[in-house]
N, C-alpha and C positions, 0 to 999 in steps of 0.2 A: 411165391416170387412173382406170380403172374397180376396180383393183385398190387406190388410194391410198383410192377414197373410200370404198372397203368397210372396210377396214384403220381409217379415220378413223371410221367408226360402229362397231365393234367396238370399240374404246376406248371411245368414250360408253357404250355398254354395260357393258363392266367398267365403268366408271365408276357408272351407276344402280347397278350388283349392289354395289359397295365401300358407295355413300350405304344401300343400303335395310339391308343386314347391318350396318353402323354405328349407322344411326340405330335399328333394333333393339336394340343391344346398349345401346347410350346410355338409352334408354327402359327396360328390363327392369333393367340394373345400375348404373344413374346416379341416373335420376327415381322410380323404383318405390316402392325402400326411404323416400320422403318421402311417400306416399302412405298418411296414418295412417290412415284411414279402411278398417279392415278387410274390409269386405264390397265397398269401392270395388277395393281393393287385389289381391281375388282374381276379382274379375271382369275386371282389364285382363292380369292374369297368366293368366287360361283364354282370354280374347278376342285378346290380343293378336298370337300364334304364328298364328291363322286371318286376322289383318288382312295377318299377313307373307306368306301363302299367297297370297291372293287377289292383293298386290300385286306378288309374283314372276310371277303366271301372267297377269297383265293386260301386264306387263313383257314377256314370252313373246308372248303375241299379238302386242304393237307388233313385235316382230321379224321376227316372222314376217309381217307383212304389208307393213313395211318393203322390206324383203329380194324379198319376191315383186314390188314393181314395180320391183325392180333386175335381179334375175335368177330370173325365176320358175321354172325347169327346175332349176337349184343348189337352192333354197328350196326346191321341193317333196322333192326327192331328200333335205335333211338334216332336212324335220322329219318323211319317213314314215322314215327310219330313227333318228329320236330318240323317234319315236311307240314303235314297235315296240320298241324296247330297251328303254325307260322304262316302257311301257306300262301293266305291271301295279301299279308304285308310283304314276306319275299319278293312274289311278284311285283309288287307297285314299286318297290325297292328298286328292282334288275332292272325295270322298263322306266324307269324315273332314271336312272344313271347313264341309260342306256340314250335313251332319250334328248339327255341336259351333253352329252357326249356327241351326239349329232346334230342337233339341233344348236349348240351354244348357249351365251345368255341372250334370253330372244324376249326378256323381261318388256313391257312397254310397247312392244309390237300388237298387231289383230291378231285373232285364232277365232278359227272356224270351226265347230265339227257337230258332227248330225244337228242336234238340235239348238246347242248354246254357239253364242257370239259373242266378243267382247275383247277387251285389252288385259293383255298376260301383266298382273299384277308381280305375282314370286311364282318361281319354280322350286316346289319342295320337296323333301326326298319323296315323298308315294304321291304324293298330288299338287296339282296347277291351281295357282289360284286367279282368278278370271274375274274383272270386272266388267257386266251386263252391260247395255246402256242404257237399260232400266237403274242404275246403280247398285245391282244385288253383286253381295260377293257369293263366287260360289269353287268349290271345292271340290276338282274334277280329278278323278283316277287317272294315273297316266294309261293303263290298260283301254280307257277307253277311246284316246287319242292316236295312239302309237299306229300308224300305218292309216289313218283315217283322220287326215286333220290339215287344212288348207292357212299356213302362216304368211301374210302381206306386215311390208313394213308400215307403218304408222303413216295413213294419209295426211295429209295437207292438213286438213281440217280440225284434225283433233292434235294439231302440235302446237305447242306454245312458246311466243318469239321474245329471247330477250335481248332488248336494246341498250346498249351505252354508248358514249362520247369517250374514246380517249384521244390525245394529244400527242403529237410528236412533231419533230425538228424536220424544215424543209431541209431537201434534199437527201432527205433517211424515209421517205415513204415506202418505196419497195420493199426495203430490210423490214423497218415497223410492218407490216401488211403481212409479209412470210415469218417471222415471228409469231407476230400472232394469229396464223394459222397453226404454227407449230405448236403454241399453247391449247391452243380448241381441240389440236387434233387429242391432246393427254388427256381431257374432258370425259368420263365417263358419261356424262347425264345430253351430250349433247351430241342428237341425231345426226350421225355422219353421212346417212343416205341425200341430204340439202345442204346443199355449199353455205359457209360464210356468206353473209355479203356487206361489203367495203363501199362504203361512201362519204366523201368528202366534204364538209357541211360550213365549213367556214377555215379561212387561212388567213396569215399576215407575212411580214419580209420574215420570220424566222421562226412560225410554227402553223402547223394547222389541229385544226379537231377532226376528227374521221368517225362517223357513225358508223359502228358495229352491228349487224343483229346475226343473232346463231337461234338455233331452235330447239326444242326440247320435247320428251314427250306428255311433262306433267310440270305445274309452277312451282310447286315444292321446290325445286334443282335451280330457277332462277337466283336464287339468292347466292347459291354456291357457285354458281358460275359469272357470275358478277362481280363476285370475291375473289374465283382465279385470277380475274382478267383485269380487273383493277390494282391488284396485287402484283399484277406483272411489270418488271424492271428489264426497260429496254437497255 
């Protein structure tokens, strides 16, 4: 009996792991893409992979203590040798989630620690990826950052400005100006730490042109954000 009923909560469990990998996949490639709201859109796509972490290892714990008031000498024996074999990915794991949970998406910004420097490429579940300014990509342990690691937003220097001309009706400049700040602010790819800047480049009795520039931390995103902003319908 004692074996049917182990056997009967081992299914419920594959069962939770089929719902929570499911309903992941459902949310990331079903519901995402409906989520226009760009800046909403990239934060449930960085947040999300850390909601699935946390609820795999709370999943983990229910088993584990399941289990220990069934047969506590089995439970302890399979989770110090799932400790031990796992061990080193768990941890990058916990402190990666742990990490991306305090820290934010901090993608694109400086990172400093002991010996490497460079700009946060991706943040992935066990490791940072970090470009040099030698150009090396390199692949750092979150263990080795966590509680030792100095993050500056993106100087001057290393951001890149994109320019356009749009157009709008006199006596609608204010409205146009705060609109399209309101569109820049939806802008994922564009560093919020350096204001817009609005300038006025040419007018006649019923329109002007107004240079834009915003800034970013890499040109790849120029193109996307030029598309926002052109595509915007005053």
């Amino acid at each position: 009996m004692g074996i049917l009923v182990l056997q009967s909560y081992f299914i419920g469990v594959v069962f939770k792991i089929t719902i929570i990998y499911c309903s992941y996949w459902a949310i990331m490639k079903v519901l995402l893409p409906f989520v226009k709201n760009d800046l909403w859109h990239d934060r449930l796509e960085f947040y999300l992979p850390a909601v699935r972490n946390v609820v795999f290892f709370l999943l983990f714990l229910e088993v584990v203590l399941n289990l220990g008031t069934k047969s506590p000498f089995l439970t302890l024996g399979v989770t110090t040798g799932l400790v031990i074999i796992s061990w080193g990915y768990v941890k990058e794991l916990f402190q990666g989630t742990v990490f991306k949970f305090q820290r934010g998406n901090i993608a694109g910004q400086r990172l400093k620690v002991k010996e490497f420097a460079g700009k946060i490429l991706a943040l992935n579940n066990t490791k940072l990826e970090l470009e040099t300014e030698k150009g090396e990509i390199l692949q750092i342990p979150y263990s080795q950052i966590v509680g030792d690691v100095e993050i500056k937003p993106t100087s001057a220097k290393y951001l890149r400005s994109c320019v356009l001309i749009l157009k709008t009706s006199q006596g609608e400049y204010a409205e146009f100006e705060k609109k399209i700040k309101a569109v820049i602010a939806r802008i994922p790819f564009v560093v919020d730490s350096v204001k817009p800047k609005f300038e006025i480049v040419s007018q006649t009795s019923t329109e002007l042109e107004c240079k834009v520039v915003v800034f970013t931390n890499d040109e790849k995103f120029i193109p996307q954000i030029k598309s926002k902003l052109l595509n915007y319908k005053g």
